[in-house]
Structures are given as structure tokens and as C-alpha cells.
C-alpha positions as CSV (number, residue, x, y, z in Angstrom):
1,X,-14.6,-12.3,-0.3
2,X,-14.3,-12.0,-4.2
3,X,-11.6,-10.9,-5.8
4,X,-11.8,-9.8,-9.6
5,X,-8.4,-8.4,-9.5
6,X,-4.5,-9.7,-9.8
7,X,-1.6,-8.1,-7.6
8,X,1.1,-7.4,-9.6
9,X,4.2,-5.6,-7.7
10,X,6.0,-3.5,-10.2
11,X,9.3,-3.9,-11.1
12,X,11.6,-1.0,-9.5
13,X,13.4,-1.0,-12.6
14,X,10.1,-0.1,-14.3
15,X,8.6,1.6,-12.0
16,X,9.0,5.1,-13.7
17,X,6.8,4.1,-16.9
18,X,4.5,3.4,-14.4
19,X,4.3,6.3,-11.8
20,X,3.3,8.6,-13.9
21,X,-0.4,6.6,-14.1
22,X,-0.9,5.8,-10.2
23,X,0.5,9.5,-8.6
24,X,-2.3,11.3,-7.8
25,X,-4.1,8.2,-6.9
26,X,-0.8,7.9,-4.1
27,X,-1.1,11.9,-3.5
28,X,-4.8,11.5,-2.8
29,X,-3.8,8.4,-0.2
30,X,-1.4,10.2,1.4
31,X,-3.2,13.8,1.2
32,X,-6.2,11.6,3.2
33,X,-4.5,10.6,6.1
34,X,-1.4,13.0,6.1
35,X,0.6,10.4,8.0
36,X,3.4,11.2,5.2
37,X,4.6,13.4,2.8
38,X,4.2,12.3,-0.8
39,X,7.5,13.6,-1.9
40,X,9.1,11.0,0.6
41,X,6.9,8.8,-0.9
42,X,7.2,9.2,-4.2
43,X,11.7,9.6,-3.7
44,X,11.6,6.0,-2.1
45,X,9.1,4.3,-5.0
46,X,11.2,6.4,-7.7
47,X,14.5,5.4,-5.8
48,X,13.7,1.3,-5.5
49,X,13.4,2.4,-1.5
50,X,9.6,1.0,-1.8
51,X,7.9,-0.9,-3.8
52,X,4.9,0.3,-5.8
53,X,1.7,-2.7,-5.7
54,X,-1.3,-2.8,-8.5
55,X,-4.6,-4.2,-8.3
56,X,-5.2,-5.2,-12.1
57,X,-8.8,-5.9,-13.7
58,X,-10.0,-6.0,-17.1
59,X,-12.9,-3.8,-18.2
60,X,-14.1,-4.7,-21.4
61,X,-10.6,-6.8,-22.0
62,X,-9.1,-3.9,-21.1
63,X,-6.4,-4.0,-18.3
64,X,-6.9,-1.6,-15.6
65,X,-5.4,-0.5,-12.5
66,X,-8.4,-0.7,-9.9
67,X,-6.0,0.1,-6.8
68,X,-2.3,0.6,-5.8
69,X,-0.3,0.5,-2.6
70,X,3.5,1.4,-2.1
71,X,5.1,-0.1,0.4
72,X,8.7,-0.3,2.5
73,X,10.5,-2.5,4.7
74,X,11.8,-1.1,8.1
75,X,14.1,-2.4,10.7
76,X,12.6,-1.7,14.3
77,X,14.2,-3.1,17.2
78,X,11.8,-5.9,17.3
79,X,12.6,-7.4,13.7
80,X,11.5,-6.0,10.1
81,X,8.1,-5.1,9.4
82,X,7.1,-4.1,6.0
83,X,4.7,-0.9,6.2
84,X,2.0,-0.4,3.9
85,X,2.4,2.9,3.3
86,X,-0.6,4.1,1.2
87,X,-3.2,2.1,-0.6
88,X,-5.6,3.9,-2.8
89,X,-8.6,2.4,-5.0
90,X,-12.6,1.9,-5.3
91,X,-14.5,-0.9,-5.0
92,X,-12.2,-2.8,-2.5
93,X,-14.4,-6.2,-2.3
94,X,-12.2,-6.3,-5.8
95,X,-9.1,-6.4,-4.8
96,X,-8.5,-6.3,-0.8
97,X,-8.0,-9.9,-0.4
98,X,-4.8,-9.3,-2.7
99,X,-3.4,-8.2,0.5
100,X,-2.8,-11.6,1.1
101,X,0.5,-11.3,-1.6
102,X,1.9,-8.2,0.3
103,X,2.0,-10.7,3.5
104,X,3.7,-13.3,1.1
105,X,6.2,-11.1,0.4
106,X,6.7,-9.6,3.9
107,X,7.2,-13.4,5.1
108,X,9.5,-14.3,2.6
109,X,11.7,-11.3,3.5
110,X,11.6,-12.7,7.2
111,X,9.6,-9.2,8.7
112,X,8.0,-10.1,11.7
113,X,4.9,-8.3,10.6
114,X,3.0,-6.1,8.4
115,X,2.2,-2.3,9.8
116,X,-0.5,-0.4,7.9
117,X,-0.5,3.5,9.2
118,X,-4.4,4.7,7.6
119,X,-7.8,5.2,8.4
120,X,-9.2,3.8,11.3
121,X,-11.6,2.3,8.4
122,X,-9.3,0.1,7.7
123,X,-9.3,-2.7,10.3
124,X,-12.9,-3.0,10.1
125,X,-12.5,-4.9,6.6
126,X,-8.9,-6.9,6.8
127,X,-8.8,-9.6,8.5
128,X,-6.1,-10.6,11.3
129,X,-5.4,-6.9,11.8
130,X,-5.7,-5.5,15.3
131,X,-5.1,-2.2,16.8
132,X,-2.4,-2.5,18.4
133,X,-1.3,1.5,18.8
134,X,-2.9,4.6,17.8
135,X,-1.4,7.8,16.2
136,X,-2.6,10.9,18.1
137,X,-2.2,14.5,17.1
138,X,-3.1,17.9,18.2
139,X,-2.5,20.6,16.0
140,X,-0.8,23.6,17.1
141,X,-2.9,26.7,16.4
């Protein structure tokens, strides 16, 4: 698979200068699959809790932010994982294989794996990713 597009994980000292460009993208994500709350999210990004992950491109020169992801590290009794927590972008053949970096960076902080909670859409396109549980719900009327 292509990729036109660099992964850049931003700096959680920086990270408000930044938020302000890529939070509806994240509400949208998180509105989508309504596995969590976007206030939670946005605390731990805003907080350093989680980190906040850009797909960069360049239109016309131009640097662009094709796609971002936020993601956290959680201690289960099984080891650390680090949970991708929402992704949000267009044209993914751009940038998915830049989730190659996120596993980079769960490895080097010894998790044990990498949990994505999203669409079932997703394991169709990344590859090494199985279902391995489901998330069922039935809404109370």
C-alpha cells in the first residue's frame, strides 16, 4: 500500500496549538462509533493522558493534516496495550500504513499489544489485526 503521508505524534506540551485544528475531526470519530465520550477524550489529549497522532501531506506545498488518531496506554492484567482510541481521516490508502509508527511506539513502551475499539470496517483494511472480542450493546428503551 502507498503512503503519501508522514506520522507525526504531537508533542503533549504542544498539543493545545494543535487541538483546536483536529477536534471536530476527533468528535466526528468518537460521535461515529460512540464507544467514548469526547470530553474524556479530549481531558486525556489536553491533559498529556493520550497522545494526539497526525497524518501529514502536502497539497500544493502546503502541509495538511489528512488524518488523526489519539491514543492511550492502559495496564490490563495481561501487560500494557496501547488503545487506539479514535482515528479520523479520508482517503486512508494515504496514510493507513502509518499505523505501522503507533506499533513502534507501543513496542518501545513494552505493551503487549495494540487494541483498536471502531468500526467493524476496520479490520478489513489493517493488516495483522484479528477479532479477537466484540462490543455488544442493546439499548434500553
Amino acid at each position: 500500500m502507498h503512503c503519501s503521508a508522514e506520522l507525526a505524534c504531537v508533542d503533549p506540551g504542544q498539543v493545545g496549538l494543535i487541538w483546536p485544528l483536529v477536534a471536530a475531526r476527533v468528535r466526528r470519530a468518537v460521535a461515529r462509533t460512540k464507544l467514548s465520550a469526547f470530553a474524556d477524550v479530549e481531558r486525556e489529549v489536553l491533559d498529556g493522558c493520550a497522545l494526539l497522532w497526525l497524518a501529514l501531506g502536502r497539497d500544493a506545498g502546503v502541509v495538511v493534516i489528512e488524518a488523526v488518531a489519539t491514543t492511550r496506554l492502559e495496564a490490563t492484567d495481561a501487560g500494557k496495550v496501547c488503545v487506539i482510541v479514535a482515528c479520523a481521516g479520508s482517503e486512508c490508502r494515504r496514510w493507513l500504513s502509518l499505523i505501522g509508527g503507533i506499533e513502534a511506539y507501543a513496542k518501545a513502551e513494552g505493551c503487549r499489544s495494540v487494541r483498536i475499539f471502531g468500526r467493524k470496517g476496520w479490520q478489513r483494511v489493517l493488516d495483522g489485526y484479528a477479532q479477537t472480542h466484540v462490543v455488544m450493546e442493546k439499548e434500553m428503551r
